[in-house]
N, C-alpha and C positions, 0 to 999 in steps of 0.2 A: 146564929140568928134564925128563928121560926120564918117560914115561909107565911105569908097570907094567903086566901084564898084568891085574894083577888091579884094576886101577884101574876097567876098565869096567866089571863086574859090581856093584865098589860104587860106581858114579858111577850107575847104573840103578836100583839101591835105594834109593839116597839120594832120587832124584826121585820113587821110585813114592811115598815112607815121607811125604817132604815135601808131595806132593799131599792123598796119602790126610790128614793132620796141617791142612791151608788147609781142605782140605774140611769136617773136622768140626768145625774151629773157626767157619768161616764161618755152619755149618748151627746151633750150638751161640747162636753171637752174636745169631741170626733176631730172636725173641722180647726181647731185651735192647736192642738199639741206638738204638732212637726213645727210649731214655728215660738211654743212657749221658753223652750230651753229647761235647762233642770232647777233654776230657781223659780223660775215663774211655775213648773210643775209641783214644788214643793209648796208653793202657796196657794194651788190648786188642794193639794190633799191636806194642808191647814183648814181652808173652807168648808172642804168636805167632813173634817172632824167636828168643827164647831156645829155643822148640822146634827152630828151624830150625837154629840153631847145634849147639844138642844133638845133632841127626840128623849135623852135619858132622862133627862130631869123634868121634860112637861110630860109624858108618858109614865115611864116607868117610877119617876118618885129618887133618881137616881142622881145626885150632884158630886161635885169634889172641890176640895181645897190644898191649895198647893202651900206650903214650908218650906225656910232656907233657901229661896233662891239668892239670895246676896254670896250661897256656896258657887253658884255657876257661873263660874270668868266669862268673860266676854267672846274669850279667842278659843279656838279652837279645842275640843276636850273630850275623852273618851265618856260616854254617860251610862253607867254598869248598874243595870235597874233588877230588883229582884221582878221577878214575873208570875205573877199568880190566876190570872184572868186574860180573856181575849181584851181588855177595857185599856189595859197599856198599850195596847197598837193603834187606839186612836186619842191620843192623848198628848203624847211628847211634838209634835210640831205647835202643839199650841204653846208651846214654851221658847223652843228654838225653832225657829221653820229651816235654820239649813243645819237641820239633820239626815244624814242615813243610816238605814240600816242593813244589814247584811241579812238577805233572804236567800230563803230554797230554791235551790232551782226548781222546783215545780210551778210555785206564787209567779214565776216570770211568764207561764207559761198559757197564764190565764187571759182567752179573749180581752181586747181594749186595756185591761186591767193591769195586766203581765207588763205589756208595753209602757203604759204611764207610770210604772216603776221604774221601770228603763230610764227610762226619761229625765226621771229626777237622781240618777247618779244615786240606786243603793246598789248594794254589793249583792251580784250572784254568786254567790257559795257553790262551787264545784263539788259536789256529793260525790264523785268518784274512788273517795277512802279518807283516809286523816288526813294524811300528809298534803296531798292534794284539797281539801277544804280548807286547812288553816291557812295555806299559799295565797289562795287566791282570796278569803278575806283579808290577809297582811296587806298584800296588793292593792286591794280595792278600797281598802281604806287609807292607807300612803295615797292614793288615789286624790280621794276623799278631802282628806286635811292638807292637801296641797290648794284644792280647792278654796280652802277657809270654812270649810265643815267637819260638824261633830260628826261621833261616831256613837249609836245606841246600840248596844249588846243586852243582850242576858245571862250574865255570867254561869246561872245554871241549863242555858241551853235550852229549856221547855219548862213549859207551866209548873207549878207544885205547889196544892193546897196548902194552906194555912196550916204552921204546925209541923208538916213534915219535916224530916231530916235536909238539910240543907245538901246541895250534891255540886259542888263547886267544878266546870271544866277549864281546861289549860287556854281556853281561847284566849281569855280575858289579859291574860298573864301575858301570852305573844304580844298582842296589841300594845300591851304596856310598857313591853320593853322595845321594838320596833319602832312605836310611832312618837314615842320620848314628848307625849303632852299630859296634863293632870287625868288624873280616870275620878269623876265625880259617881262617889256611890247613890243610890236612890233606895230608900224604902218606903213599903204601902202596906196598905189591906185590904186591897180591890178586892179579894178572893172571898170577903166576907159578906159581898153583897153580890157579886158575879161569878160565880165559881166556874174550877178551872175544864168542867166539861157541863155548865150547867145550861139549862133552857131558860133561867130563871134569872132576873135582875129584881133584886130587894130592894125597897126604899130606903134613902140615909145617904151618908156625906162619906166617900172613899175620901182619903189621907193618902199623900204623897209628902215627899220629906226627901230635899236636894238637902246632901251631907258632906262634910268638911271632905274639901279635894287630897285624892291622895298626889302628891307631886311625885316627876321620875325622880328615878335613884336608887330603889329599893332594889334588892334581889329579888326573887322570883317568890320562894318561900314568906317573907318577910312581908310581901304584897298580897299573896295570898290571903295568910291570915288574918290581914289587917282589912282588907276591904270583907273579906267575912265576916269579922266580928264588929264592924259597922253596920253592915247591911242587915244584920241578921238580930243584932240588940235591937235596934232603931222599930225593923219590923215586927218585930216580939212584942214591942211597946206599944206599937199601932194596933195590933191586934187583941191587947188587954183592956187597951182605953179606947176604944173607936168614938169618933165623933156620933154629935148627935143629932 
């Protein structure tokens, strides 16, 4: 999709509108978060998304529509989303607010911010080598689903444009077999209106598309390839037919 000219000017508002918006909720939350707990903190950063979408679609020209949700049970379930865009990081609590997610330990580490993640019970990922990061998100999400909360991954671990080769990691597959609840695939096309290092947010309608849960039981191998060749048709198709 061709850029417009005018996309820069509101792709610049949109970030100043959305900073200035983190900011004073952040500054607003101060005095409230020692005593909101991690569900009241999860419907803190619902609110905060719903501003943020608001800013996309009066600003930027930027809406979305969500598919299949009759795929996502009720109860507790891993949700294995391809990831192409910063735009899925504010998005999934407005579907399920008691979701987490497993973050870097760096994201913890940010002023007010680091902390109100804390708060809402997502997973710090100990970065100190493999073995030691897949432990502690197994952990943290056992955690997690004890709680009565999902769990959000990206099975490919970090962004990747529309098109590229799909790069599938073992995380997803741990989880799958440890936490013995449905892993609900998700496919988009965020990436065709928000790219995965862009300045820029295009006008039009992102597509999301909750997909037939895969249930335990599989082998490892067998899970693999099947939540692949879900996620990755499904996305193919979004990104041939994008709404309009």
């Amino acid at each position: 999709m061709q850029a417009h000219l005018l996309d820069y000017p509101r792709a610049a508002l949109f970030n100043l509108l959305a900073g200035l918006w983190t900011l004073l909720l952040m500054l607003a939350l101060l005095p409230l978060a020692p005593f909101l707990g991690p569900d009241g903190m999860r419907r803190c950063a619902r609110f905060w998304m719903r501003g943020i979408q608001g800013l996309l679609r009066i600003v930027a020209g930027l809406s979305y529509r969500v598919m299949g949700l009759q795929n996502l049970p009720a109860r507790p379930v891993i949700i294995a989303s391809k990831h192409q865009s910063a735009w899925e990081t504010v998005f999934f609590h407005l579907v399920r607010v008691d979701t987490v997610i497993g973050l870097k330990h760096e994201l913890t580490r940010i002023p007010l911010f680091g902390w109100y993640l804390m708060i809402a019970h997502n997973i710090r990922i100990d970065r100190g080598g493999a073995a030691r990061a897949l432990r502690s998100l197994i952990e943290g999400a056992k955690a997690a689903v004890a709680e009565g909360c999902s769990i959000l991954i990206f099975p490919e671990g970090t962004r990747v444009s529309p098109g590229d080769p799909p790069d599938y990691k073992p995380g997803v597959a741990a989880l799958y077999k440890e936490l013995d609840v449905p892993v609900v695939p998700v496919a988009l096309n965020s990436g065709l209106f928000w790219g995965r290092q862009s300045f820029l947010k295009k006008p039009g309608t992102i597509t999301v598309e909750f997909l037939e849960p895969i249930e335990p039981g599989l082998d490892r191998r067998a899970f693999m390839r099947l939540l692949e060749d879900r996620i990755e048709t499904a996305s193919n198709r979004l990104l041939a037919a994008p709404a309009g």
